[in-house]
C-alpha positions as CSV (number, residue, x, y, z in Angstrom):
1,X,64.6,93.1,77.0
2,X,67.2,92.4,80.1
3,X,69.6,92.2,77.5
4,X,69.3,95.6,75.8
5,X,70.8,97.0,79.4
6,X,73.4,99.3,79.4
7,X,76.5,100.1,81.5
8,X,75.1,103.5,81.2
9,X,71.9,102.9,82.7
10,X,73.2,101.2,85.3
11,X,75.9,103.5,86.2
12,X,73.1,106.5,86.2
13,X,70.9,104.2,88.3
14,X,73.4,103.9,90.7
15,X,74.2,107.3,90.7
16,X,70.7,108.9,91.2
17,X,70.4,106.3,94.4
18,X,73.7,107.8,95.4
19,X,73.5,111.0,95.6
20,X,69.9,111.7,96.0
21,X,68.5,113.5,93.0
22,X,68.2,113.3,89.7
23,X,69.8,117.4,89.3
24,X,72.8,116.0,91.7
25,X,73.2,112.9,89.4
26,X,73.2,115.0,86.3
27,X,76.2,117.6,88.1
28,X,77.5,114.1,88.7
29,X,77.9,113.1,85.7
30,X,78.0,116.3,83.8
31,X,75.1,115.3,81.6
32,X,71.8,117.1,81.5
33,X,69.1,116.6,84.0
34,X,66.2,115.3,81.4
35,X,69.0,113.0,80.2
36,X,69.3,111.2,83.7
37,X,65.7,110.9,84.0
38,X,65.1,109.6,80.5
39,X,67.9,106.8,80.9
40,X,66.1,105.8,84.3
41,X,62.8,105.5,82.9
42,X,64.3,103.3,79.7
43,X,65.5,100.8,82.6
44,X,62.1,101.0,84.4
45,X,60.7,99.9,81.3
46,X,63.2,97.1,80.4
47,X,63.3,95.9,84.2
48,X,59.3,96.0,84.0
49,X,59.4,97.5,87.9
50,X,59.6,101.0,89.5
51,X,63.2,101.5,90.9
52,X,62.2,105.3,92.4
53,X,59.2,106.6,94.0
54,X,58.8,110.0,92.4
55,X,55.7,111.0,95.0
56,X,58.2,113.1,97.1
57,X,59.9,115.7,96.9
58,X,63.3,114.1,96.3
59,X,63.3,110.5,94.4
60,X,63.0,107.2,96.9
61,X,64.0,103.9,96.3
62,X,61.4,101.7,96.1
63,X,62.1,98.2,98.2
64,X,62.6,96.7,94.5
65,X,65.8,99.4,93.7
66,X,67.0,98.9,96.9
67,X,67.6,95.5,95.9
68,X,68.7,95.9,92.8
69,X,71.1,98.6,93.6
70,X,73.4,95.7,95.3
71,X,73.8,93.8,91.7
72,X,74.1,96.9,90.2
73,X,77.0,98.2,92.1
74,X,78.5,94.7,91.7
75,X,78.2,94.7,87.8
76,X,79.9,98.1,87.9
77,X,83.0,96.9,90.1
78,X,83.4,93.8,88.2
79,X,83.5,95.8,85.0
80,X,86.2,98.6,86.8
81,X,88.2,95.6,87.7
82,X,88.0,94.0,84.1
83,X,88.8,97.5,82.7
84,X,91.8,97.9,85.3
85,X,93.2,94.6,84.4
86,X,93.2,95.5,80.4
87,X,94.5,98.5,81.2
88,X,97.6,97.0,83.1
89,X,98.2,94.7,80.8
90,X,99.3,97.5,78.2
91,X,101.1,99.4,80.9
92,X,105.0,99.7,81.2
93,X,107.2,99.4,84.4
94,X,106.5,101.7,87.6
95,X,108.5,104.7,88.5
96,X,107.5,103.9,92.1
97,X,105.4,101.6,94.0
98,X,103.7,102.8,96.8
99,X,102.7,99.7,99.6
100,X,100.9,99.7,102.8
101,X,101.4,97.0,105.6
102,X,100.1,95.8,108.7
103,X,102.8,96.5,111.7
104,X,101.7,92.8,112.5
105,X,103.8,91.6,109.1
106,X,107.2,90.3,110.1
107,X,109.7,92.6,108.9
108,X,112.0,90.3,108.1
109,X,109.8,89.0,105.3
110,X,108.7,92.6,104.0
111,X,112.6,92.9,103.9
112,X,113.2,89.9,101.7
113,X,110.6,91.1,99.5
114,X,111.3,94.4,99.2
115,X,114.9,92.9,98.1
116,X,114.0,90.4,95.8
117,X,111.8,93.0,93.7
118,X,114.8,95.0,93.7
119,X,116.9,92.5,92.2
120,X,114.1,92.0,89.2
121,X,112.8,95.7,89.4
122,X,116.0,97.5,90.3
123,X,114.6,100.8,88.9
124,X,111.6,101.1,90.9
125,X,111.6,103.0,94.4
126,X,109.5,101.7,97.0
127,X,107.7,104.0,99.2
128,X,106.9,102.0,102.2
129,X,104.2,102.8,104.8
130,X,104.2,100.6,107.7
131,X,100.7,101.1,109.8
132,X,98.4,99.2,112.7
133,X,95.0,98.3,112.1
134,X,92.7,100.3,109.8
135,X,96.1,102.3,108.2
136,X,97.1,99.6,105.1
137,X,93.1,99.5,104.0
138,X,92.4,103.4,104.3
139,X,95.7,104.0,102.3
140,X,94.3,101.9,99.7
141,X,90.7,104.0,100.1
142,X,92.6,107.1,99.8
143,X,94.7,105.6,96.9
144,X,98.0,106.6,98.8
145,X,99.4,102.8,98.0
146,X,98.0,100.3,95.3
147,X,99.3,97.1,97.1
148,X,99.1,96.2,100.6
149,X,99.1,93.8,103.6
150,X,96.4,93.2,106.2
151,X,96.0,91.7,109.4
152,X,92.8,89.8,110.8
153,X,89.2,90.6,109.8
154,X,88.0,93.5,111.4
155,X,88.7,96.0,107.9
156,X,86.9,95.2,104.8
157,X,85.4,96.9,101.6
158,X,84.3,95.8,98.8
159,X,86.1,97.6,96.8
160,X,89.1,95.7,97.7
161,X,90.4,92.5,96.9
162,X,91.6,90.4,99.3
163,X,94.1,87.1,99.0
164,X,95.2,85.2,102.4
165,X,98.8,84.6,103.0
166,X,99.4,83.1,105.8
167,X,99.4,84.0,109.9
168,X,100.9,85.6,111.9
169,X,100.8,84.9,115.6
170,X,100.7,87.5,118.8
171,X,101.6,86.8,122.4
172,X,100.7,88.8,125.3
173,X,103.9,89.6,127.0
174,X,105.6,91.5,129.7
175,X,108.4,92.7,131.3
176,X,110.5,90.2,133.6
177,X,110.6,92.9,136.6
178,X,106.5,93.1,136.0
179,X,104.0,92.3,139.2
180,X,102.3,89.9,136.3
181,X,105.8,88.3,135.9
182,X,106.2,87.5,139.6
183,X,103.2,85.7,139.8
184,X,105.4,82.3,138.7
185,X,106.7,81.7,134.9
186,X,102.9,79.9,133.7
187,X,100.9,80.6,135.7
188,X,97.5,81.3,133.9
189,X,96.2,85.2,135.0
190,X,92.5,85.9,135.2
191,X,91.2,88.8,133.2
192,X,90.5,90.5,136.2
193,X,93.8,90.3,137.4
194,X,94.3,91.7,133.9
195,X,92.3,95.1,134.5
196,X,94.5,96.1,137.3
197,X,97.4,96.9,135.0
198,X,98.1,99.3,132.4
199,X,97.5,97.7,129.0
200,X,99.5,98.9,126.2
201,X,97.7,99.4,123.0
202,X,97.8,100.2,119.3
203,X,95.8,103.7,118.5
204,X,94.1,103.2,115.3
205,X,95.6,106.3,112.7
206,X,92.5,106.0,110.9
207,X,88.5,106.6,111.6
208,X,88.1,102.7,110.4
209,X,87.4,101.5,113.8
210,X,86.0,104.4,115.6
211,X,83.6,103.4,118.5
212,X,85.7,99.8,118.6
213,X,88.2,98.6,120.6
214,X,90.1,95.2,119.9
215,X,91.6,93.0,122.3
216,X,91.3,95.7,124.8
217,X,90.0,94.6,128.8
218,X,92.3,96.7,131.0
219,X,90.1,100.1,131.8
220,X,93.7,101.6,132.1
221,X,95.4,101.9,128.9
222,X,98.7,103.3,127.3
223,X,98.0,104.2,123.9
224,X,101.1,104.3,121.1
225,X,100.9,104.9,117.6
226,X,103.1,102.5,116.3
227,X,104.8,98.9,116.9
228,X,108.2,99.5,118.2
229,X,106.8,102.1,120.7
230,X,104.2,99.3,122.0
231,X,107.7,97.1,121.7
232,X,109.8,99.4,124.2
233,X,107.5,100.5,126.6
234,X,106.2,97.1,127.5
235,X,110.0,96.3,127.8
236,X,110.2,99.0,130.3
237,X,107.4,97.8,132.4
238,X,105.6,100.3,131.4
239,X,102.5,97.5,131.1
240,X,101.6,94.6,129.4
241,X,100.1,93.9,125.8
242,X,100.4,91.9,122.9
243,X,102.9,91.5,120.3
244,X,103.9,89.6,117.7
245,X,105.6,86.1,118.4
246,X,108.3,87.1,115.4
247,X,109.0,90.5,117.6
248,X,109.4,89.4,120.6
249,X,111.1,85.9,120.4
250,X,114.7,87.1,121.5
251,X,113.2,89.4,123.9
252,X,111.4,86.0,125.4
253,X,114.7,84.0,125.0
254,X,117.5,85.7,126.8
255,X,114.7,86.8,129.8
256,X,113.6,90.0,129.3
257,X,109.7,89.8,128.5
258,X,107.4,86.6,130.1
259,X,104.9,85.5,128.4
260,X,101.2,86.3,129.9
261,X,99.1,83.1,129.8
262,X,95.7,84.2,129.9
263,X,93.1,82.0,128.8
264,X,90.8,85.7,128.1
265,X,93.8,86.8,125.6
266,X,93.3,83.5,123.3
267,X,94.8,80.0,124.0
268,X,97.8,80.3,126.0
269,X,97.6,83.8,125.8
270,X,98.4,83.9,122.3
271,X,96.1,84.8,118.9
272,X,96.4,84.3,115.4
273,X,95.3,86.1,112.6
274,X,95.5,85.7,109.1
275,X,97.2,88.0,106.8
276,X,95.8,89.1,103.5
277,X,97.2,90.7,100.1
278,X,95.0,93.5,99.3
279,X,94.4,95.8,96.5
280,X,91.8,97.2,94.6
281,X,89.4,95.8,92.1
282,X,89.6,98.9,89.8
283,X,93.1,100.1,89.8
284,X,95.2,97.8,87.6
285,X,98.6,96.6,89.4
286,X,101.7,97.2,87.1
287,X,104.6,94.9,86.1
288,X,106.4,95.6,89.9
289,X,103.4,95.7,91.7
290,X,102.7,91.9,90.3
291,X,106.3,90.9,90.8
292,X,106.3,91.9,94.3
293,X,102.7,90.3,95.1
294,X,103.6,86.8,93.7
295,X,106.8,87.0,96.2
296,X,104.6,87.6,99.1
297,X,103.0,84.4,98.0
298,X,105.9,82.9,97.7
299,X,107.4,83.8,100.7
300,X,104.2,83.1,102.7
301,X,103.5,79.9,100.7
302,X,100.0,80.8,99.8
């Protein structure tokens, strides 16, 4: 009988858990109520178990449907994702490609990219949106971007695929004049000495990590909204943070950031994280969109 499932069924099934009701699942969708209620009961009866309670007033999962309803919602994105891909395949070119990346992604490299699709693709415009943290993965949520580049693990959704890259490394740093500076060129600093100076942080421009703060230990804080803001105020002594070892390597060169060796920061005061492609599972990538993904990898060496 497990064999005589539909997509249907399961899509209503997943729907009805969803949203509540049956009536709400019907609005859904736009099929009659008696409709929803029949296809539920013909997978009760090929399943062989109760997946609502119907004693209430509203329908409940039973502990059985709430079970279920995790490999149903997995069949459903793996057939999206299979329907996505067909449907690229009989796509033509992009007019534009939207992307999203991590301001942790060396811009050098998103440059090179950005080229090298232009020299294959020179038709298609790029619209580029460079954000920190939880920006790349809610652009992708919000289907602003269908391609984009993440940093670390803290964002994930199953709705989006994700392929590492590579790393990318970030130093804590500050400026030379700095009281932390002073203290002697590596010389490990406590994390209390830490907490007496301002900290210069990335704001998150997204709800993604509300309640959560990352790498943060200073209870004073100067909060930016971008990289190169974090960049130049730290350069102006303005506090110390972290940034990316590709950002700051001339800066460390010719004298006018110091490294912050803090064992609380990560070894040596440093901390990688890994970089991942990202896109997702039910939106089919086009011709560019492909091209430019398999020059990250290239470029990365994944």
């Amino acid at each position: 009988m497990l064999d005589a499932l539909t997509l249907d069924q399961i899509r209503t099934f997943v729907s009805v858990a969803e949203h509540g009701s049956f009536r709400a699942a019907a609005g859904k969708l736009r099929r009659v109520q008696s409709g929803v209620s029949a296809s539920i009961a013909n997978l009760e009866a090929q399943l062989g178990i109760a997946l609502f309670d119907r004693s209430g007033h509203r329908p409940a999962l039973t502990p059985q449907g709430r079970a279920l309803l995790v490999n149903a919602r997995d069949i459903l994105l793996r057939v999206d994702a299979m329907r996505a891909r067909a449907r690229g395949y009989g796509e033509g070119v992009e007019l534009e490609l939207p992307l999203a990346v991590d301001t942790l992604f060396p811009l050098p490299a998103l440059g090179a990219a950005v080229a090298q699709l232009q020299a294959v693709y020179p038709s298609v415009a790029v619209r580029l949106d460079v954000a920190p943290l939880g920006g790349p993965l809610q652009a992708l949520l919000e289907r602003r971007c269908v391609l984009g580049l993440t940093a670390g693990e803290h964002f994930r959704d199953p709705r989006i695929a994700l392929e590492a890259l590579g790393e990318v490394s970030q130093v804590a740093v500050v400026a030379a004049g700095h009281p932390l500076a002073r203290r002697g060129r590596g010389a490990r600093v406590a994390s209390t000495e830490l907490a007496d100076y301002v900290q210069v942080v990335l704001a998150d421009p997204t709800d993604l990590s509300s309640g959560r703060d990352f790498g943060v230990i200073s209870p004073r804080t100067c909060r930016v909204g971008n990289q190169d803001a974090k960049h130049a105020l730290i350069r102006a002594g303005v506090g110390w943070g972290r940034l990316p070892a590709w950002q700051v390597e001339q800066d460390l060169a010719e004298g006018r950031l110091v490294r912050v060796r803090a064992p609380s920061l990560g070894r040596d005061g440093a901390v990688v994280s890994e970089i991942y492609l990202v896109h997702r599972v039910d939106t089919p990538l086009g011709p560019a969109a492909r091209e430019l993904a398999a020059i990250f990898k290239r470029l990365c060496g994944a």
